[in-house]
Phi, psi and omega in degrees: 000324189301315189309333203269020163267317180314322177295312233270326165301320185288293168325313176283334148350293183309303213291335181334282169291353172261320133345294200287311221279320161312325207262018163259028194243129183299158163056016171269138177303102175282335167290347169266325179311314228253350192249347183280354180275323182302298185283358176268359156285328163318269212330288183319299192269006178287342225259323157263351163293317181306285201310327164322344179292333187233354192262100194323126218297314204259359177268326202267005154282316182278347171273328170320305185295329168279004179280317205262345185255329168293352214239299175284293176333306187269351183303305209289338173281312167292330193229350161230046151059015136011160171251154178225078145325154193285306208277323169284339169314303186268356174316298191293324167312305169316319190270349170286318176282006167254015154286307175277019183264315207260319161334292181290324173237000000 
């Protein structure tokens, strides 16, 4: 249960910075932006003090970090025209398999 909280934490993660990024978008309401980025940093991190319980500190951080910098990295490729490069491609790759690598071992 903790892990699938951990993702769920690693998600909200994502919303922090997409937020901050939305509420620098001309003519977007930057004070619902800036509160939906506040409170998705509550969430994320109330949400990895739980998963910590069973979950050792440095596997549920780095993974908690890499749900949120892979996460955002394709939010910034689909939807704000990002470069999506070969070399960044597997960059993120590399951080997805030492997510399931600290999983697993």
């Amino acid at each position: 249960m903790n892990w699938i909280i951990l993702v769920a934490a690693g998600i909200f993660e994502i919303g922090w910075p997409l937020g901050l990024k939305m509420a620098q978008q001309t003519g977007s309401n930057k004070l619902g932006w800036i509160f939906v980025a506040a409170t998705s940093m509550a969430i994320s991190g109330g949400l990895l003090f739980s998963a910590q319980k069973t979950i050792p500190i440095g596997t549920a951080y780095a993974v908690w970090t890499g749900i949120g910098a892979v996460g955002t990295l394709l939010v910034g490729i689909f939807f704000f025209g990002d470069s999506a490069s070969i070399l960044r491609l597997l960059s993120a790759m590399l951080i997805v398999t030492g997510i399931i690598g600290l999983k697993i071992f």
